[in-house]
C-alpha positions as CSV (number, residue, x, y, z in Angstrom):
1,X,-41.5,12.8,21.8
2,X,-45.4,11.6,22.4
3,X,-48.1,14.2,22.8
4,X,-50.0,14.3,25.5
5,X,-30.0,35.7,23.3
6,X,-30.0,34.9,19.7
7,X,-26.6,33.6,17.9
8,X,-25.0,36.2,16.1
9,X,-23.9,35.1,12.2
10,X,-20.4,34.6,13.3
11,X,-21.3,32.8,16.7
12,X,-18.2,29.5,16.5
13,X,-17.8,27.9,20.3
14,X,-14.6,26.2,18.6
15,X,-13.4,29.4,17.6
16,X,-14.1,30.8,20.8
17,X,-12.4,28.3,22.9
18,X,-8.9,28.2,20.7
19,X,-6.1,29.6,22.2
20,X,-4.8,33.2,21.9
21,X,-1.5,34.0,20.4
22,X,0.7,36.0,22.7
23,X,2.5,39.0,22.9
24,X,5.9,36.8,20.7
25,X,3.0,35.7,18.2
26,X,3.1,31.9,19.8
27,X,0.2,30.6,21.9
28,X,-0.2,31.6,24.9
29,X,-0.2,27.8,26.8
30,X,1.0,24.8,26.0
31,X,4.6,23.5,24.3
32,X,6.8,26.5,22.6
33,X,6.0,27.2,19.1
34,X,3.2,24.6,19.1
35,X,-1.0,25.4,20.0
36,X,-2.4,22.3,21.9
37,X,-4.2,20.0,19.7
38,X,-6.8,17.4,20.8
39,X,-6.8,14.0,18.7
40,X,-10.2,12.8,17.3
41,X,-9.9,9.8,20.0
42,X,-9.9,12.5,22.8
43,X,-12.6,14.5,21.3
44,X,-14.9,11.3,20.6
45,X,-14.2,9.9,24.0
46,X,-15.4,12.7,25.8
47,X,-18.5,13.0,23.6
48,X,-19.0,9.0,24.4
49,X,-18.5,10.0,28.2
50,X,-21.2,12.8,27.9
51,X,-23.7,11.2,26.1
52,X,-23.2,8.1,28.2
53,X,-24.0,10.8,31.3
54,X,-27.6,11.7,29.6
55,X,-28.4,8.7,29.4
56,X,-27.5,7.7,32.6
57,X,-29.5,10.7,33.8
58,X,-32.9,10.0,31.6
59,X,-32.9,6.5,32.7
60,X,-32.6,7.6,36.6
61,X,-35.3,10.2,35.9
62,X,-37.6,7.5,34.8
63,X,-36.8,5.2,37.8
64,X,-37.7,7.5,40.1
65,X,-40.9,9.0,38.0
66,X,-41.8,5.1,38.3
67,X,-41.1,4.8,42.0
68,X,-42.8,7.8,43.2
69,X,-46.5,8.6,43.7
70,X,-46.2,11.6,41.2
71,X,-46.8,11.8,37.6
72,X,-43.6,13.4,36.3
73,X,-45.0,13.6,33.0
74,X,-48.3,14.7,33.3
75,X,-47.2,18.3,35.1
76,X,-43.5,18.7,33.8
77,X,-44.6,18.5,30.1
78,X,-45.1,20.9,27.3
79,X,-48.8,22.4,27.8
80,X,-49.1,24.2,24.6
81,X,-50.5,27.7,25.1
82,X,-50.7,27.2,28.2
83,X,-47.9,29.9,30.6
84,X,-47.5,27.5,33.0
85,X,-46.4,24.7,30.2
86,X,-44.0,26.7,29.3
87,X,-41.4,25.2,31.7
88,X,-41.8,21.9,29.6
89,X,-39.7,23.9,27.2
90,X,-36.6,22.6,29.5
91,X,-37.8,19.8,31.2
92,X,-40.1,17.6,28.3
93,X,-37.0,16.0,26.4
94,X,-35.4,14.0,29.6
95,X,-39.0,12.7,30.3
96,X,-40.5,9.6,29.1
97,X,-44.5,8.3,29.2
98,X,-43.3,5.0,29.8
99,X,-40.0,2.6,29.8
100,X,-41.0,1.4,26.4
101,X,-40.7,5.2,25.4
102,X,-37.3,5.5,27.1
103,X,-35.9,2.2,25.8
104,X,-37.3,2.8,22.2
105,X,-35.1,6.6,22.4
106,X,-32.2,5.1,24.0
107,X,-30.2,3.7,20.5
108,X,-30.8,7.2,18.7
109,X,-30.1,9.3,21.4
110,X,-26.5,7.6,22.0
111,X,-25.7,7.6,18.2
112,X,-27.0,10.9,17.2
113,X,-26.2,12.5,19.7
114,X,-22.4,11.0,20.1
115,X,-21.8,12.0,16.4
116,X,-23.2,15.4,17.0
117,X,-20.6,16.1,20.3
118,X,-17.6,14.5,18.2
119,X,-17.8,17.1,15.7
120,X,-16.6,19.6,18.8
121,X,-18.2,19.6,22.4
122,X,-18.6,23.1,22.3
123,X,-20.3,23.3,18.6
124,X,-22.4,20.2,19.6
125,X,-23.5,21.7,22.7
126,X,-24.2,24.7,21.0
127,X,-26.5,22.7,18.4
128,X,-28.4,21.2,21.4
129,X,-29.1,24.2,22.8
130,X,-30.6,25.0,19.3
131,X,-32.8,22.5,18.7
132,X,-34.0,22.1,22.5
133,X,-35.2,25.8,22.5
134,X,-36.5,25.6,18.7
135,X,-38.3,22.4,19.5
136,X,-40.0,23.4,22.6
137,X,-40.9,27.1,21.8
138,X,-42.2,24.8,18.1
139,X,-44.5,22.5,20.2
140,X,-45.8,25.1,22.6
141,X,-46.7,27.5,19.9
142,X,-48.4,24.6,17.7
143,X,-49.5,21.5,19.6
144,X,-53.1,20.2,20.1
145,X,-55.5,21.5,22.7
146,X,-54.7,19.9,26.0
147,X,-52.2,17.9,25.5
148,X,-48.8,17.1,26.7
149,X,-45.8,16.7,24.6
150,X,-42.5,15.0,26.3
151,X,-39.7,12.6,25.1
152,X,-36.1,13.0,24.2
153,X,-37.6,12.4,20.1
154,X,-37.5,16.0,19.5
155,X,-33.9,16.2,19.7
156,X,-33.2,13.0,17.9
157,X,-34.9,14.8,15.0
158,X,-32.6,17.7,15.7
159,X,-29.3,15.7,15.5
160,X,-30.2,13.9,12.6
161,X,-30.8,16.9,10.4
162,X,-28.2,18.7,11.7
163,X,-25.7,16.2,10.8
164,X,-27.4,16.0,7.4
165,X,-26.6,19.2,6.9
166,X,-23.9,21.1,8.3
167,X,-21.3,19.5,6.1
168,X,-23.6,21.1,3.1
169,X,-23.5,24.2,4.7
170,X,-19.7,24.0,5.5
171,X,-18.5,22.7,2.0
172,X,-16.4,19.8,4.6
173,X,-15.9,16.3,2.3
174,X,-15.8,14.8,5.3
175,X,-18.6,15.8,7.0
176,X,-21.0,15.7,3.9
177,X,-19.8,11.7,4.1
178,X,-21.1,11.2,7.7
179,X,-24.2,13.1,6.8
180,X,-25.0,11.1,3.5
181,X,-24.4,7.9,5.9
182,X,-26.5,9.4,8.9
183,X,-29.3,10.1,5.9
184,X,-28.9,6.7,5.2
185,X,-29.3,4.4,8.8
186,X,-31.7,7.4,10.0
187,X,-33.3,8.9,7.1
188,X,-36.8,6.9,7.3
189,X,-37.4,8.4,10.7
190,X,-38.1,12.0,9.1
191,X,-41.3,10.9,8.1
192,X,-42.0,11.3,11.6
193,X,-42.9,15.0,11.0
194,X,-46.1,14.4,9.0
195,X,-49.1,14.3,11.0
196,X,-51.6,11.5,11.6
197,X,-50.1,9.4,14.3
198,X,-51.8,8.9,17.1
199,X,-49.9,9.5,20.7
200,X,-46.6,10.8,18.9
201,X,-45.9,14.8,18.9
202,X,-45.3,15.1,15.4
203,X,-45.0,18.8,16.4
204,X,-42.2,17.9,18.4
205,X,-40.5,15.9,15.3
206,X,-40.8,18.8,13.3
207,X,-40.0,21.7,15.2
208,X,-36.4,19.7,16.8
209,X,-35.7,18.8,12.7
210,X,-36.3,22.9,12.2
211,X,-33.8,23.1,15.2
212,X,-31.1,21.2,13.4
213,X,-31.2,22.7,10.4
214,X,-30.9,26.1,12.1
215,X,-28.0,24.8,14.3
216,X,-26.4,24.0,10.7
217,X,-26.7,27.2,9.6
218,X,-25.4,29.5,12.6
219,X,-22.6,27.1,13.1
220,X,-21.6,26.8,9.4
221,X,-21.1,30.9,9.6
222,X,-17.5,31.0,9.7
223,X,-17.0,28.5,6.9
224,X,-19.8,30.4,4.4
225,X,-17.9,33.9,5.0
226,X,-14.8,32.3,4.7
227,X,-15.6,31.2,0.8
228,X,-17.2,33.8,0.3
229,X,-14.0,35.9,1.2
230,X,-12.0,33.7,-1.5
231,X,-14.8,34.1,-3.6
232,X,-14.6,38.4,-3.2
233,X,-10.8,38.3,-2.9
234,X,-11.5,40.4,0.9
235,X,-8.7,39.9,3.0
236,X,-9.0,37.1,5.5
237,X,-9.3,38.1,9.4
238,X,-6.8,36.8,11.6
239,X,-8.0,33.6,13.5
């Protein structure tokens, strides 16, 4: 990014979207006695096709931002403190000052963002959704004086922290692995939330890192009341 209703604690999309047993205590769809399963190659190829899509679609924004006699980013920005900025809140992270920009967000935003989705599309989803509104409301509250703050950075810093840290927060080996490798390809990029560089909404960094960490806390809920169920000896509700 360059300057220029709330979740409820046991808020799971995955949850959400499994299917109900019926009335004979088997699943309601799919083969008899069995629930429908998705193999990781399913779930990873549709969070290839999607994040393929946003790219697709950041890359046609730009072309016509380039093509038209309109500057795209100068009005569809985040203003901060400003009420009429505050539609930058959605628009700011599919815009881009300048191909340059675009191209140098296009490797991060494919890998972060893939390995966020093949976690779940509805929990990645979810964790966008997150760190798009944390980011945005972030930047408008904090950023400099007449400025405007766009780029698809703010949820690159979201991803990464998010897959940092929901493993942490979910106790999964597995995903602790990914997160420990993510920390290690991505980590240097965090010191992009510290101030002092000129043109690049550190605000933005900062606020879409808050994001993910938030994100890997709601969505972790099920998992931390689980343990701490084992750890009380409570009775486990039915999932």
């Amino acid at each position: 990014m360059t300057g220029g209703a709330p979740l409820g604690a046991s808020f799971d999309p995955d949850r959400i979207s499994a299917p109900r047993p019926g009335p004979g205590g088997g699943p309601t769809s799919g083969a008899p006695g069995r629930r429908p399963r998705f193999t990781a190659g399913r779930a990873w190829g549709r969070a290839a096709v999607v994040m393929a899509a946003f790219v697709v679609l950041l890359y046609l924004i730009e072309s016509v931002d380039s093509i038209i006699d309109y500057c795209i980013d100068c009005t569809a920005g985040i203003e901060p403190r400003v009420v009429d900025g505050l539609d930058g809140i959605v628009f700011a992270p599919l815009l881009h000052g300048s191909w340059d920009h675009l191209i140098g967000n296009t490797l991060p935003v494919l890998i972060l963002g893939f390995l966020t989705l093949a976690t779940g599309i509805g929990r990645g989803l979810a964790a966008t959704a997150v760190i798009w509104i944390v980011a945005g409301l972030g930047t408008w509250l904090t950023g400099g004086t007449n400025t405007v703050h766009i780029g698809a950075s703010s949820l690159v810093f979201g991803w990464l922290t998010y897959l940092i840290c929901r493993g942490w927060f979910a106790r999964r080996i597995g995903q602790i692995v990914l997160g420990v490798v993510v920390l290690a390809f991505y980590g240097s990029l965090l010191w992009g939330v510290l101030p002092g560089q000129d043109g690049i909404s550190w605000q933005g960094h900062l606020f879409g890192a808050m994001g993910g960490l938030l994100a890997g806390w709601v969505l972790s809920s099920d998992e931390r009341r689980h343990r701490r169920q084992l750890r009380t000896g409570a009775p486990l509700p039915p999932r």
